[in-house]
N, C-alpha and C positions, 0 to 999 in steps of 0.2 A: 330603358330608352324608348322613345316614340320615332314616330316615321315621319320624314316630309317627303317632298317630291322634288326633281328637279325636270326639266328643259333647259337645251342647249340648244340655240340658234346660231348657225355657224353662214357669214356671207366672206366675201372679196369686194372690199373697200366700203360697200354699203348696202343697203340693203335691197337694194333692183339686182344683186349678183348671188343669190344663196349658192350653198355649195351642198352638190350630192356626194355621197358615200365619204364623208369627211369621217375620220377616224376621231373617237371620240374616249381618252382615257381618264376616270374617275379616281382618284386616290384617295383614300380618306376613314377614321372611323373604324378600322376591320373591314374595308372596301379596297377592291383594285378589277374593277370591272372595265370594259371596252364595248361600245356600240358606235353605230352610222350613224347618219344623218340619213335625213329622205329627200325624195325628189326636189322638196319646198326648203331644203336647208337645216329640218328639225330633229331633234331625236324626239322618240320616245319619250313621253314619261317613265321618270325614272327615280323607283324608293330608296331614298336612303334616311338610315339613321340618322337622329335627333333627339336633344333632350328633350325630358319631360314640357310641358307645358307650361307648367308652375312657375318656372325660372323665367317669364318672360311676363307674367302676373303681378311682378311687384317688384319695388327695387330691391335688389340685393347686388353685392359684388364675387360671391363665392362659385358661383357656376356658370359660365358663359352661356347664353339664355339660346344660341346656335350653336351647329358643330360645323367646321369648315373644313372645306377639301380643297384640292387640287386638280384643276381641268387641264388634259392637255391637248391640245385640236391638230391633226396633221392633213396636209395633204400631197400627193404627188406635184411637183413643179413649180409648191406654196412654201413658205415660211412656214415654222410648227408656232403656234401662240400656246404662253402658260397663263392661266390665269389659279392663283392663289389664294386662299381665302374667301372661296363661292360658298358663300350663307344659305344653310339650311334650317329651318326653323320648324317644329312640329305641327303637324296639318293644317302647314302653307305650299305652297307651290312657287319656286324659285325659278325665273326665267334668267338666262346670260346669255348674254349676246356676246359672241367673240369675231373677230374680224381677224382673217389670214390676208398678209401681203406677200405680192409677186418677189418674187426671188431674183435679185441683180444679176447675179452672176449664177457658177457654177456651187457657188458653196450657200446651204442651207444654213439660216440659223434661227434662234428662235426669237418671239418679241413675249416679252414678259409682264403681266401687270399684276399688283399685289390690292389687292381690296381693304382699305385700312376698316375699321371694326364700326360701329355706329354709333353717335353720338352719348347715347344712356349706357353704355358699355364703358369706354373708351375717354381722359379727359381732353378735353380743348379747352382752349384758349376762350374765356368769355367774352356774351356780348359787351362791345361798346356801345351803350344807349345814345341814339337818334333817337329825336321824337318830330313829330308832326310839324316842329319850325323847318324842316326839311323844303314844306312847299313855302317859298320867298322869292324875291325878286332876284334873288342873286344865282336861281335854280331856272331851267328850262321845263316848262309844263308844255306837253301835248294836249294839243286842242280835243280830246276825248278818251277815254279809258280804250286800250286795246289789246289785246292777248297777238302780241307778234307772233310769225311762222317760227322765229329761231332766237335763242335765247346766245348769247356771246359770255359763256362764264370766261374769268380770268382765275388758273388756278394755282392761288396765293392771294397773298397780302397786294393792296392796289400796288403800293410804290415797288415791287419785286416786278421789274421789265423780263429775268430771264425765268418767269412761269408762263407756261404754254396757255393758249387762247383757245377755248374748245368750242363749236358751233354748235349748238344742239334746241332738237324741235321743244316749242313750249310745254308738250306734254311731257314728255322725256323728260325736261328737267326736272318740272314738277315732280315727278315720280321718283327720279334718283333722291332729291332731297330727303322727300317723307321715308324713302328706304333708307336714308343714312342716319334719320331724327328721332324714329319711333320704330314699334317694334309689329310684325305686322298679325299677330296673332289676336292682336288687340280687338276688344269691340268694334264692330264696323261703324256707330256714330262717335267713338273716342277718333279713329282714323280720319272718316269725314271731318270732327271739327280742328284738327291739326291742317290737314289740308288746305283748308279753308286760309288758315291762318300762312301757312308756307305763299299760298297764292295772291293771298293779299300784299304780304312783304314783297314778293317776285313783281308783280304789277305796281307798287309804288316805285319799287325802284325806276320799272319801264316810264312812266309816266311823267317824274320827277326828271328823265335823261339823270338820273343821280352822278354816273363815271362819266359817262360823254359831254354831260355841260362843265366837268374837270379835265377836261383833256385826255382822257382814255378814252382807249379803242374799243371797248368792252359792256356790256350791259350789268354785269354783277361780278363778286368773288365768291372764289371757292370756301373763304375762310370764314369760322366761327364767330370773328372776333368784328367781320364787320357788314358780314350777311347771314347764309344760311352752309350747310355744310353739303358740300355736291362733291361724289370722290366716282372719277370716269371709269367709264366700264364694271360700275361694280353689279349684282346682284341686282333685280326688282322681285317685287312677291308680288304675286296674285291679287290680294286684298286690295293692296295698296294702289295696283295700277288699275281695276278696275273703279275704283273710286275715283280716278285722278281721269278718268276718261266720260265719267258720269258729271264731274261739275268742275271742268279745266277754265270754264268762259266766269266760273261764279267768283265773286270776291265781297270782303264786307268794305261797310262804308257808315259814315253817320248820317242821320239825316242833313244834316245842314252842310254836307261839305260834299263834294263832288268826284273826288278823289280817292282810290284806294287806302284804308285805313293800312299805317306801316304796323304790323300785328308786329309786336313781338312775342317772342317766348321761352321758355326755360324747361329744366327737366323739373323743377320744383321741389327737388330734394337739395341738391348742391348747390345750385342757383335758384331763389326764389323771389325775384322782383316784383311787384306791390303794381298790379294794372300789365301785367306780363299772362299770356297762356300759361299753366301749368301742364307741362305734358302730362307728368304722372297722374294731378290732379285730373285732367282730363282723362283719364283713363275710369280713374274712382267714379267719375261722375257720373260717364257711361255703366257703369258696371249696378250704377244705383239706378237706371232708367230714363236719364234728362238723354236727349236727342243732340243733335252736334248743335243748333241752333240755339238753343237752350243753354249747351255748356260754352258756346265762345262769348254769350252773353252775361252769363256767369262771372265771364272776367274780366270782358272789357266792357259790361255796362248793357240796362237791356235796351239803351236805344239802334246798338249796333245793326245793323240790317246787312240782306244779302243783294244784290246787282248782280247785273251780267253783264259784261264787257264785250266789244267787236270784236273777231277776229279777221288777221288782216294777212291774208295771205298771198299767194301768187296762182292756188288753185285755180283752175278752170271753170268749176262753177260754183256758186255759195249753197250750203244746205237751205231746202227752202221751211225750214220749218217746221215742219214733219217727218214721221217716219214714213217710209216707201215698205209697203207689203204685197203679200199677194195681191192681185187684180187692181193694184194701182197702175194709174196712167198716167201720161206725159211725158213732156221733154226733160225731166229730171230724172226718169226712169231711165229713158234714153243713152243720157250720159255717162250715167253707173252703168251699163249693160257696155257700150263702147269701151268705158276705162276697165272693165274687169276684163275685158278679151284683150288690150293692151297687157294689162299687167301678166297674162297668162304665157306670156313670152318667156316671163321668169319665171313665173311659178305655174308650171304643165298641169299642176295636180287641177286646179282649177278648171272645173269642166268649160268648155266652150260654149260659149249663147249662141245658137246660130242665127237667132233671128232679131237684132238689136230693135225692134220695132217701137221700144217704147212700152209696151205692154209689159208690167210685172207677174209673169208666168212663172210655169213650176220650173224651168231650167236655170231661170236669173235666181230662184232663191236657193236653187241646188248650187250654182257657183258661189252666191252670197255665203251658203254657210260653211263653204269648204274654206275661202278667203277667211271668213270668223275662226275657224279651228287653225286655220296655219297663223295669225297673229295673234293668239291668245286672244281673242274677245266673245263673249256669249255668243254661244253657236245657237242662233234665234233664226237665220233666215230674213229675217226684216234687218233693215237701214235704219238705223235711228241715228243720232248725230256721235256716237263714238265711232263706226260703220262705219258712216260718211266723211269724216276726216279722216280714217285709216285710211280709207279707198284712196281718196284725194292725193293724201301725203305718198304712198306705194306708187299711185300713177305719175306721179311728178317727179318720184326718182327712177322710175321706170324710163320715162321719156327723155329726163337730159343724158342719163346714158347713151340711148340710141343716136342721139344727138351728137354727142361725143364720136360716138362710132360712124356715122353716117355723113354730117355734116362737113 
C-alpha cells in the first residue's frame, strides 16, 4: 500500500462561515481516526492509505486505482453530514469540502452524499457527438468569449426537470470535472492538456448559450452522454486544482474561427473517436515528453491554438495584470490589503494589516501567505492571478453575508 493525504474543509452554508473544532471522523482502509478542524475551518493534513501507484499508470479494471473512506463531520447545534466514497489516490493530496446545515428543530439528522467513482473507473453513458454546426443562426452567440463568475450545472439529462440546478464558481466546476475524468497522479502536462480540453467544451457551451437559447435555465449537464461529467460535492486533488487555477481564463481555438473549439474526448480505450482527445492516449504522450500543447495538437490538429478569455465577474476590482509582491505599490495593493482585513472576520488566523496604505510590506505578505495556506494555493507570498481571484471570490462571499446579517 502507498499513502496519500487528505484535508477536510468544513463551513455553514458557504464558504464566508468556516467552522472551528468541528469533529472530524475518518473511516476506511484499517482506519477509524477522529480530528478538529482549526480556527479557518481546516483539518490537518491527514495520511491515509492508498494503492500502489501503478493502478492508476494504465488502464486496467482489476484494482481500483483509489481507496475510499467515509467522512463524518458533526457539530453541536449543526446537522452531522456523511460524505462516502472521499477518494484517496497515492501521493496526491485530496481536499473535501463538506458543508453542515442549521438544525430546524429539536431533532438532529444527518445529510448524506455518496461520490460516484470517476469516469476511467466507472461506465457511463457515452458521448453524443455535436460538432462545431453548433454555432448557426438557430444558436445565441455572445458578443465575446468569457469565463462567467458561476457556472449553472443541471444535474441530469437536459429534459429530467426533477434534477437539482447547482450554482458553482467557474473554477470549481472546472476542477470537479477533470477530478471526475482523469486520474490525478497523472503527468502534470497529461492533466494540463485534458483541462484545456474540459475548458474549451465548458466555454463553448457558455458562448453558444447552448441550454438557454433552448429554453433551460441552466448553463450545462451533469451527464456523460451530452456534456462533461460533474458529480457535486465530491473530492478535488491537488494536481488537478492547481492547474485549473494556473490556466482557468485559457481555452483552444482555431485560427480562423473566434470561438471556443467544442473539444471533445474519450478514455481512448472503450471509446475511441477519430479527431476526439484520448485521455489515455493523452497520458502516453506525456509520459513520452510532448507538453500539453503538443499533445492537444496531436489530436485535434497543429493548427489548434491557445486564447484567453474575459472574465466577467461582479468583483470589486479587476486583476491588473501582474503580480503584486513585496515593495510593490498602489491602489491595487490597496484593495487586497482592505479585502484580506475583511475577510479576516472569518478567518481570524489571518494576521491583520494595520496599515492598509497601499504599500506591499512584510505584514500583507504574512496575511497573503496565511490566506494561500488556508485555501490550498502555493504558499508564495505574492498575488498572482490564482491569489487574486481567490481573494476576490472569499471577499464577495464574506461581504454578502454581512449584508445578510446587517442590511
Amino acid at each position: 500500500m502507498a499513502i496519500g493525504r487528505l484535508i477536510v474543509n468544513v463551513y455553514v452554508d458557504n464558504i464566508a462561515q468556516p467552522i472551528n473544532e468541528a469533529n472530524v471522523n475518518i473511516k476506511g482502509e484499517n482506519t477509524n481516526i477522529n480530528v478538529l478542524t482549526n480556527i479557518s475551518g481546516k483539518t490537518n493534513e491527514i495520511e491515509l492509505y492508498a494503492p500502489d501507484e501503478i493502478y492508476s499508470m494504465s488502464p486496467q479494471v482489476d484494482v481500483k486505482p483509489f481507496s475510499e473512506y467515509t467522512i463524518t463531520v458533526s457539530k453541536e447545534g449543526l446537522n452531522t453530514s456523511v460524505v462516502n466514497g472521499v477518494e484517496i489516490f497515492p501521493n496526491v493530496t485530496s481536499y473535501q469540502d463538506v458543508y453542515l446545515t442549521s438544525q430546524t428543530d429539536d431533532t438532529m439528522s444527518e445529510d448524506i452524499t455518496t461520490i460516484s467513482d470517476p469516469t476511467l473507473w466507472e461506465t457511463y453513458p457515452p458521448k453524443i457527438d455535436d460538432d462545431e454546426s453548433s454555432i448557426s443562426n438557430e444558436v445565441r452567440v455572445l458578443p465575446k468569449v468569457i469565463v462567467p463568475e458561476y457556472v449553472i450545472v443541471h444535474d441530469g439529462i437536459p429534459t429530467n426537470t426533477n434534477a437539482p440546478n447547482y450554482t458553482v464558481s467557474f473554477p470549481d466546476y472546472i476542477k470537479n470535472v477533470a477530478s471526475s475524468e482523469i486520474y490525478p497522479s497523472w503527468p502534470r502536462e497529461a492533466l494540463k492538456a485534458n483541462i484545456y480540453a474540459i475548458i474549451s467544451f465548458t466555454l463553448n457551451r457558455i458562448y453558444t448559450e447552448w441550454y438557454l437559447s433552448r429554453g433551460y435555465n441552466f448553463t450545462i449537464t451533469s451527464s456523460t452522454a451530452y456534456d462533461q461529467k460533474y458529480t457535486h460535492g465530491r473530492t478535488i486533488f491537488d494536481t488537478i486544482s492547481d492547474v485549473v487555477d494556473e490556466i482557468f481564463l485559457m481555452y483552444l481555438k482555431y485560427p480562423n474561427q473566434s470561438y471556443p473549439f467544442l473539444a471533445h474526448y474519450n478514455d481512448g480505450i472503450d471509446v475511441n473517436n477519430k479527431g476526439w482527445l484520448s485521455q489515455w492516449g493523452s497520458k502516453s504522450l506525456a509520459d513520452q515528453g510532448y507538453n500539453a500543447l503538443q499533445i492537444v495538437r496531436y489530436y485535434y490538429g497543429n493548427s489548434i491554438e491557445l486564447a484567453t478569455a474575459e472574465l466577467v465577474s461582479s468583483f470589486p476590482t479587476s486583476y491588473p495584470g501582474y503580480n503584486l509582491e513585496l515593495n510593490s505599490c498602489g491602489q491595487e495593493v490597496q484593495f487586497i490589503q482592505n479585502e484580506l482585513n475583511k475577510i479576516r472576520g472569518s478567518y481570524p488566523a489571518i494576521p491583520r494589516i494595520d496599515n492598509p496604505n497601499g504599500i506591499y510590506d512584510s505584514s500583507t505578505a504574512d496575511a497573503v501567505r496565511t490566506f494561500q495556506n488556508i485555501f490550498n494555493l502555493p504558499v508564495t507570498g505574492v498575488i498572482d492571478y490564482a491569489t487574486w481571484y481567490k481573494i476576490s471570490y472569499v471577499y464577495t462571499a464574506v461581504t454578502d453575508m454581512l449584508k445578510g446579517i446587517y442590511d
